[in-house]
N, C-alpha and C positions, 0 to 999 in steps of 0.2 A: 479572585472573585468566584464566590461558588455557582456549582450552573447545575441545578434539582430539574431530574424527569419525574413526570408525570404519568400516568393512564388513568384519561376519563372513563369514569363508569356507568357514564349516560352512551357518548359517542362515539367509546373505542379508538379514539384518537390521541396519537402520543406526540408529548410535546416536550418543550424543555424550558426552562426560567431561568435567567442572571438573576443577581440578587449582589446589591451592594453591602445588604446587613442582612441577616439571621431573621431578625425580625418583620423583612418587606417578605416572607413567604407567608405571613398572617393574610387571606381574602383572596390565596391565590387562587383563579377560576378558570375554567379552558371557556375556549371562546363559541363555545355550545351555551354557555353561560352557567354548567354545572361546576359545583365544588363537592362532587363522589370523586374523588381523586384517590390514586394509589401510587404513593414516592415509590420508582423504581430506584435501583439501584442502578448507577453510572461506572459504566468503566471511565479506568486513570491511564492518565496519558502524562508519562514523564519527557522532558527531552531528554535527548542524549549527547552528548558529545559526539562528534566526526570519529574522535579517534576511539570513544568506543564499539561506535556503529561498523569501524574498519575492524576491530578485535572480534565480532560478534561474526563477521561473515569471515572470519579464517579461520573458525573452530569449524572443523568438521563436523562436528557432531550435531552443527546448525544443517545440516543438509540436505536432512531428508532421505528420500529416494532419489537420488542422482544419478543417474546414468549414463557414463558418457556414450554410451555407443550408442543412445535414444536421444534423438535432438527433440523433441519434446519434452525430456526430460531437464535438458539443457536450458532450453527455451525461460521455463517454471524458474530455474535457479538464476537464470541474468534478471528475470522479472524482478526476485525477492533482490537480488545485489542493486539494481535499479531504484529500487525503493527505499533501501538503505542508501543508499548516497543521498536522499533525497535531493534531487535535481534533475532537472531533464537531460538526458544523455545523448541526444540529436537524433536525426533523423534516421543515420545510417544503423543507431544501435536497433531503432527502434524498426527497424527493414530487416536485420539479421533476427530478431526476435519473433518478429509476426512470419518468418520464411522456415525457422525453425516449430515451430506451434504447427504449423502446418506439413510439417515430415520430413521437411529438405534437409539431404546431406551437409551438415555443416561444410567438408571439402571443397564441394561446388557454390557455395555459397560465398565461401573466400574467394573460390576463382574468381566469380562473376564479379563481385564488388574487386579485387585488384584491376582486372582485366577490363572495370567500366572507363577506367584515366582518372587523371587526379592525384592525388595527394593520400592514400587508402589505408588509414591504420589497422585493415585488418586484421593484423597480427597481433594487436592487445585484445580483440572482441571474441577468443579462443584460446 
């Protein structure tokens, strides 16, 4: 299904249209009720496969500036590996993430999450 943006040229307001045919973009109008329209152009959004989403984040050269001895740096790379799996990754990823963002030794980070009890897969989150 195609989906066209827009920018009104009355209200400076950007929108976007579904469109089951080619043809239903004939009268299209923002809700200013002007038709100064200007078609932007849409970024494409392909899916991906799992297994090429896994491929994509063990090339290095996806990396970036990574640094392990900057847990900030750290932080930014579990973000994008996070988002690549698309799924939510629980709560504990997401405590070692916002602890790292914010400067903490990843070391003591594992300590405290082993050391809270339970069950602590720390050791995959490093």
């Amino acid at each position: 299904m195609p989906v066209y943006e827009y920018l009104c040229g009355e209200c400076g307001r950007r929108f976007s249209r579904f469109f089951w045919r080619i043809s239903d973009a004939d009268g299209t109008r923002c809700r200013c009720g002007s038709d100064d329209l200007e078609q932007l152009i849409s970024r494409v959004s392909m899916p991906r496969s799992e297994e090429s989403r896994l491929e994509r984040m063990a090339d290095p050269s996806g990396w970036g500036d990574l640094d392990e001895n900057d847990p900030k740096s750290m932080a930014r790379m579990m973000k994008k590996m996070g988002t690549e799996m698309g799924e939510d990754l629980g709560p504990e990823f997401n405590e070692v993430v916002d602890r790292l963002e914010a400067g903490e030794d990843p070391e003591s980070i594992e300590s405290s999450l082993a050391s809270s009890g339970g069950e602590s897969d720390t050791d995959n989150l490093f």
